[in-house]
PDB file of N, H, CA, C and O in Angstrom:
ATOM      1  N   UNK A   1     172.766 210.517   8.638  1.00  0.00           N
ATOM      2  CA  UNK A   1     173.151 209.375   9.455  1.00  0.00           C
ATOM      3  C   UNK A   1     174.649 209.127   9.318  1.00  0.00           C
ATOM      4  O   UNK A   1     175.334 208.817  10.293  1.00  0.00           O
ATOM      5  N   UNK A   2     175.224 209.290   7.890  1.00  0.00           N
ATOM      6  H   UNK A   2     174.668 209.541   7.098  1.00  0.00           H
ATOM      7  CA  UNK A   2     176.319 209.062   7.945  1.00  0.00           C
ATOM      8  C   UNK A   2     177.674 209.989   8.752  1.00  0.00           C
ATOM      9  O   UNK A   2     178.819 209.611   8.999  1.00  0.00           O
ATOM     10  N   UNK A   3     177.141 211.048   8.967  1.00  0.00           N
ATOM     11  H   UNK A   3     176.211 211.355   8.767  1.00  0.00           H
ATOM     12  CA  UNK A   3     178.172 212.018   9.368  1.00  0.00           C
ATOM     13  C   UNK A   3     178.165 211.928  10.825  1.00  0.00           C
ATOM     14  O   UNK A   3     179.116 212.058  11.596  1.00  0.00           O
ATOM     15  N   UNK A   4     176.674 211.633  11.131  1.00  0.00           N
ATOM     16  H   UNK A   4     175.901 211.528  10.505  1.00  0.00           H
ATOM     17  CA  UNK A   4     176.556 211.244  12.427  1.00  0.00           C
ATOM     18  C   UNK A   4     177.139 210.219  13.222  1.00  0.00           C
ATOM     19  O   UNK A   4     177.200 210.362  14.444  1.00  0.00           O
ATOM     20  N   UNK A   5     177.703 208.902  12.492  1.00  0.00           N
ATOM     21  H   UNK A   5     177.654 208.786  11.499  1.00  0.00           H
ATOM     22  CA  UNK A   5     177.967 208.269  12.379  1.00  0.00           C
ATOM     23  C   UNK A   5     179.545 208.302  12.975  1.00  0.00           C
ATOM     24  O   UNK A   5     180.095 207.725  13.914  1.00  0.00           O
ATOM     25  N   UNK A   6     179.998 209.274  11.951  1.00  0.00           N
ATOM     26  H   UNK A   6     179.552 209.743  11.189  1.00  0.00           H
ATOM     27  CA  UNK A   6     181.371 209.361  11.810  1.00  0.00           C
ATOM     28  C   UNK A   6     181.960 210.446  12.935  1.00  0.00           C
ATOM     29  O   UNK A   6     183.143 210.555  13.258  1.00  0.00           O
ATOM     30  N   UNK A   7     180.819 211.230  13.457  1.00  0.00           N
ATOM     31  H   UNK A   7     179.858 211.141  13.195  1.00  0.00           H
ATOM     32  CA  UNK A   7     180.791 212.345  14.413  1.00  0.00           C
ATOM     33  C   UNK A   7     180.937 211.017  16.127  1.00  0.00           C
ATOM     34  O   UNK A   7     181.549 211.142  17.188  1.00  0.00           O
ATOM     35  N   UNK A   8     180.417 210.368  15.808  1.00  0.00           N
ATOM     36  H   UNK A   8     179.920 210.266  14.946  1.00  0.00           H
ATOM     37  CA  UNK A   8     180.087 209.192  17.122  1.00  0.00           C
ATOM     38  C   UNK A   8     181.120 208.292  17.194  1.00  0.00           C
ATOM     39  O   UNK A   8     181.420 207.793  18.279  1.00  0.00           O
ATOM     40  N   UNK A   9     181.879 207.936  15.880  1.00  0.00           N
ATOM     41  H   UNK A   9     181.636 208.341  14.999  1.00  0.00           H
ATOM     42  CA  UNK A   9     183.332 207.092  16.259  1.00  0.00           C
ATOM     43  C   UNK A   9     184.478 207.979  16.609  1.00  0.00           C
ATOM     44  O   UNK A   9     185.455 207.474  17.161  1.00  0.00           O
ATOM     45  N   UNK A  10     184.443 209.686  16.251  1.00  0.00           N
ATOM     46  H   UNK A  10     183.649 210.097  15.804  1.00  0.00           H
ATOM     47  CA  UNK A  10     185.492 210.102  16.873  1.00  0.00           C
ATOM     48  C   UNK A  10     185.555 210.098  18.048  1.00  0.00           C
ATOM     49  O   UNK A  10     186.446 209.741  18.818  1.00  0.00           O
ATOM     50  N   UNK A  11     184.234 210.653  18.251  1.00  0.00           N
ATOM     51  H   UNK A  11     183.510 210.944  17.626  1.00  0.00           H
ATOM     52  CA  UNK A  11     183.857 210.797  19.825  1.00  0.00           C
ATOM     53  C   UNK A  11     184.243 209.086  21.008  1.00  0.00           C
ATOM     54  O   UNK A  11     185.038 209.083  21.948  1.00  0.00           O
ATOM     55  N   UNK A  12     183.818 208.465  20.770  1.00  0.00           N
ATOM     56  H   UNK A  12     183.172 208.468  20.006  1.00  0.00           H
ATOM     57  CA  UNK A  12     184.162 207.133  20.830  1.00  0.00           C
ATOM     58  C   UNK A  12     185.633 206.720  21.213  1.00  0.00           C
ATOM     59  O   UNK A  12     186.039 206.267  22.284  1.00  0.00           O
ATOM     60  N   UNK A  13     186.388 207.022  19.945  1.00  0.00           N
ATOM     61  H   UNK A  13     186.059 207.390  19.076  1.00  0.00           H
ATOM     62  CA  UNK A  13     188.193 206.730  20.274  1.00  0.00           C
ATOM     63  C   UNK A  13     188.298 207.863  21.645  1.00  0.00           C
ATOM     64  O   UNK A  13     188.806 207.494  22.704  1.00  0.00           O
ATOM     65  N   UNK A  14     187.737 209.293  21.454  1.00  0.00           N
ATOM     66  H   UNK A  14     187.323 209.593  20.594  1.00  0.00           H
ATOM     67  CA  UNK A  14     188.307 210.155  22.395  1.00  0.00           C
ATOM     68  C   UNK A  14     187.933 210.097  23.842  1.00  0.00           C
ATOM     69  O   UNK A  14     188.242 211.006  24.613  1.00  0.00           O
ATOM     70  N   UNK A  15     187.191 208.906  24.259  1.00  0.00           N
ATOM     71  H   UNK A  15     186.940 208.168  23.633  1.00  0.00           H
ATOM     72  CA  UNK A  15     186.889 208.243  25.987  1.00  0.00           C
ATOM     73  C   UNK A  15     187.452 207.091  25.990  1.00  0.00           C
ATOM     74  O   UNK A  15     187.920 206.453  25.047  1.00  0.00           O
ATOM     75  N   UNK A  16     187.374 206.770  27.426  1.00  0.00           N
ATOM     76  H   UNK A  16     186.994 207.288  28.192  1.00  0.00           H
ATOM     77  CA  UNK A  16     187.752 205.518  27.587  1.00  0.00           C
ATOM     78  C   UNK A  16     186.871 204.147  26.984  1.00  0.00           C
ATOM     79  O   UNK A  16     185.657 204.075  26.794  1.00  0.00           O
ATOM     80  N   UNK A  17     187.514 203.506  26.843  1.00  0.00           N
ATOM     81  H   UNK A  17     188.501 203.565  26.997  1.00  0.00           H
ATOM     82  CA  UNK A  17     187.111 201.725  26.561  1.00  0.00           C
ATOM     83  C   UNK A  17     185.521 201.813  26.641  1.00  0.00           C
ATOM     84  O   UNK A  17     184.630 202.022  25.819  1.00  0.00           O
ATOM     85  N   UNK A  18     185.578 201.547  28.060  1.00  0.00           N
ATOM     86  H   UNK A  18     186.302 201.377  28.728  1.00  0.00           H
ATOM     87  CA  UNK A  18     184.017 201.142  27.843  1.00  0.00           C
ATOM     88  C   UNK A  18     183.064 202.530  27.686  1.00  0.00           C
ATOM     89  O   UNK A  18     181.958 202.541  27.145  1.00  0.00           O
ATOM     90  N   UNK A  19     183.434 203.161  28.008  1.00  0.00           N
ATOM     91  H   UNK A  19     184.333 203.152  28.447  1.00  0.00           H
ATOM     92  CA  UNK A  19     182.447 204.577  27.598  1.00  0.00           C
ATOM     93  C   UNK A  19     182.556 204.536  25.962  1.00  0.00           C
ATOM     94  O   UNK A  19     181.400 204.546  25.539  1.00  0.00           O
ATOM     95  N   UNK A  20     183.255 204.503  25.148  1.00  0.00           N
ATOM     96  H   UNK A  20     184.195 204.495  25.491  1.00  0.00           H
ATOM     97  CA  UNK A  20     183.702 204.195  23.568  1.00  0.00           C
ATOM     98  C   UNK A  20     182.936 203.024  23.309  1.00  0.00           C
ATOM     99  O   UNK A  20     183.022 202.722  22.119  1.00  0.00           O
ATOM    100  N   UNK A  21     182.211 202.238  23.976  1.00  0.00           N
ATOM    101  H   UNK A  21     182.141 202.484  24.943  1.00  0.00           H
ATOM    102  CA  UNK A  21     181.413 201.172  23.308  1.00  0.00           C
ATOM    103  C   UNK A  21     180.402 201.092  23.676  1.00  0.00           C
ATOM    104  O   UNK A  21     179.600 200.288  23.202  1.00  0.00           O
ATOM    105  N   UNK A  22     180.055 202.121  24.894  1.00  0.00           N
ATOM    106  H   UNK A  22     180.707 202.774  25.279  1.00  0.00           H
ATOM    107  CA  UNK A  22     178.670 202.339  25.146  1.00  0.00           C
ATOM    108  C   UNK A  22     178.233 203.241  23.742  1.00  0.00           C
ATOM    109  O   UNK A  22     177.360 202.977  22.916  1.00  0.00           O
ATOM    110  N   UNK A  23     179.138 204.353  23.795  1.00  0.00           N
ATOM    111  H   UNK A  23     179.848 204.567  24.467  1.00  0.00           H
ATOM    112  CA  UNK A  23     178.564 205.211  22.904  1.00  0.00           C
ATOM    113  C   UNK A  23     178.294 204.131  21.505  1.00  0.00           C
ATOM    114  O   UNK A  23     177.176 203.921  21.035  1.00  0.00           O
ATOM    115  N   UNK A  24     179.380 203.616  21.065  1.00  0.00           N
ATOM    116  H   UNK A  24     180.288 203.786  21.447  1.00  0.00           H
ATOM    117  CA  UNK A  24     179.051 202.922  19.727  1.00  0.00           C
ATOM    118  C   UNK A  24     177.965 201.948  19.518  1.00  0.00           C
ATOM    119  O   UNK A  24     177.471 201.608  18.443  1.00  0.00           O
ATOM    120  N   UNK A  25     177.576 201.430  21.072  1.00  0.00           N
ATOM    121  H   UNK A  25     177.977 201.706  21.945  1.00  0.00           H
ATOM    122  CA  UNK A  25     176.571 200.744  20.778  1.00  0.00           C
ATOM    123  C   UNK A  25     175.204 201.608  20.745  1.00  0.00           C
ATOM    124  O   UNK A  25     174.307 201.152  20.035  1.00  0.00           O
ATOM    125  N   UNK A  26     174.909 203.049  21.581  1.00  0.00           N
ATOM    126  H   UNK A  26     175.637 203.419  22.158  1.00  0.00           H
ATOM    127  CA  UNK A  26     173.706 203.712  21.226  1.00  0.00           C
ATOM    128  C   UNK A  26     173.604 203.961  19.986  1.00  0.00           C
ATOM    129  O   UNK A  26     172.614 203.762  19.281  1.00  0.00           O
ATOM    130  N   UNK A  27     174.667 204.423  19.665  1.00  0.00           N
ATOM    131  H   UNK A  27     175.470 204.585  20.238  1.00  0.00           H
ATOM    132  CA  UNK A  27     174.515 205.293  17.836  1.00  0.00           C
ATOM    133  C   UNK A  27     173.979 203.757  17.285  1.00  0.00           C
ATOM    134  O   UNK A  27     173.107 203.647  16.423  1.00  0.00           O
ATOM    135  N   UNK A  28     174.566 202.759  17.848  1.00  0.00           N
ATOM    136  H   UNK A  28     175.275 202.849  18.548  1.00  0.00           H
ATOM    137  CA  UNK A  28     174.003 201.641  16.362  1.00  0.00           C
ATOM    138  C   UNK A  28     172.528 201.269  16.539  1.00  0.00           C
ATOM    139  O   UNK A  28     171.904 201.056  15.500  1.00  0.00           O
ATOM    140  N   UNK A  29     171.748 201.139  17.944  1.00  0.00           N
ATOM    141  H   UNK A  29     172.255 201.312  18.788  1.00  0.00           H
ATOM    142  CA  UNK A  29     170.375 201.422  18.452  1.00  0.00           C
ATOM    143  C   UNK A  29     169.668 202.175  17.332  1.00  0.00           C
ATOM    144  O   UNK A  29     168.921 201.899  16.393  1.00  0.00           O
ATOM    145  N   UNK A  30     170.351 203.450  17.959  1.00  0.00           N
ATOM    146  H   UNK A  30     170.958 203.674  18.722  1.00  0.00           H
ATOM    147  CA  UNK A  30     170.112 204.536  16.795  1.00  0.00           C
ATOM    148  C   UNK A  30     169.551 204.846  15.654  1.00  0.00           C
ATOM    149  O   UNK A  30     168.550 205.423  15.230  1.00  0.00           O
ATOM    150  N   UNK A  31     170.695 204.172  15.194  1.00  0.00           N
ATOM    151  H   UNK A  31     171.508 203.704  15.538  1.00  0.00           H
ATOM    152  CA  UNK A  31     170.884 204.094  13.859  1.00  0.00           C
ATOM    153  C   UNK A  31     170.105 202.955  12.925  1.00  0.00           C
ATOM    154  O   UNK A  31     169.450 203.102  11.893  1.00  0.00           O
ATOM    155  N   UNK A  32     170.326 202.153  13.440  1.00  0.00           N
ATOM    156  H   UNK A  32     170.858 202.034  14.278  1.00  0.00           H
ATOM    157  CA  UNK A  32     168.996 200.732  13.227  1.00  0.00           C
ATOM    158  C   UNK A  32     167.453 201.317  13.434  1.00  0.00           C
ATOM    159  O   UNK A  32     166.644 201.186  12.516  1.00  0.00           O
ATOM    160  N   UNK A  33     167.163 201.822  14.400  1.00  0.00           N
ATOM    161  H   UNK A  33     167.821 201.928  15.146  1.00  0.00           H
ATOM    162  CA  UNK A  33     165.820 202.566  14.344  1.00  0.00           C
ATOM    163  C   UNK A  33     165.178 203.202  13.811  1.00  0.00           C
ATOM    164  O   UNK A  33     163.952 203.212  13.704  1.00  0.00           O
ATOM    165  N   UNK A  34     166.397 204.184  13.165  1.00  0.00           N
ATOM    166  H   UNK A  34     167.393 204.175  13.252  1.00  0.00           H
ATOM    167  CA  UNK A  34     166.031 205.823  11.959  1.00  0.00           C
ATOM    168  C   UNK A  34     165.906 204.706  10.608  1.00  0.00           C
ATOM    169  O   UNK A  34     165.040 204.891   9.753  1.00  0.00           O
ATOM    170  N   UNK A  35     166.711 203.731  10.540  1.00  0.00           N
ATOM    171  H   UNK A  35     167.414 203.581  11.234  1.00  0.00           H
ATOM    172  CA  UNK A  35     167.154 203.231   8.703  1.00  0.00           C
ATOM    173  C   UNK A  35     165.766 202.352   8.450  1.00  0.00           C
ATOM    174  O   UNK A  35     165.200 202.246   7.362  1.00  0.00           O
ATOM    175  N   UNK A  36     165.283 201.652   9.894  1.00  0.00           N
ATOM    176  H   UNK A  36     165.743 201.738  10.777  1.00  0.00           H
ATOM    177  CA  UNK A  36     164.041 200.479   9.754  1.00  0.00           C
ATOM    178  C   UNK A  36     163.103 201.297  10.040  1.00  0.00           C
ATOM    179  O   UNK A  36     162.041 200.677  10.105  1.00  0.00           O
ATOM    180  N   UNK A  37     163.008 202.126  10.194  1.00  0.00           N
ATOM    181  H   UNK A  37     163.870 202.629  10.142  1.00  0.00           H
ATOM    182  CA  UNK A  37     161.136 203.228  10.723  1.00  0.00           C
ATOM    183  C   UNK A  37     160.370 203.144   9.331  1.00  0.00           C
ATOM    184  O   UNK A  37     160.924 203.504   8.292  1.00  0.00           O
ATOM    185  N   UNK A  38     159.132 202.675   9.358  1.00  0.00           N
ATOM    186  H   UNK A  38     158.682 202.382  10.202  1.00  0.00           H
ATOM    187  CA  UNK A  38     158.218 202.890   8.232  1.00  0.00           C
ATOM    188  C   UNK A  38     157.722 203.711   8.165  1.00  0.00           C
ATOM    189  O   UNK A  38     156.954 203.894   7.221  1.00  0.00           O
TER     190      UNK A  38
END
């Protein structure tokens, strides 16, 4: 998760504005989903 993470904010700076916060907001979807799954 973490690299993934860090793989998704480069990606992020390297589009525009709002495409950079779409993406940051899926990964955090994401990412909230994989960390809370029982």
């Amino acid at each position: 998760v973490w690299q993934m993470g860090e793989a998704a904010m480069r990606l992020a700076i390297s589009v525009e504005r709002q495409e950079g916060d779409r993406l940051v907001a899926a990964y955090k979807r994401m990412a909230l989903r994989e960390l809370l799954a029982e």
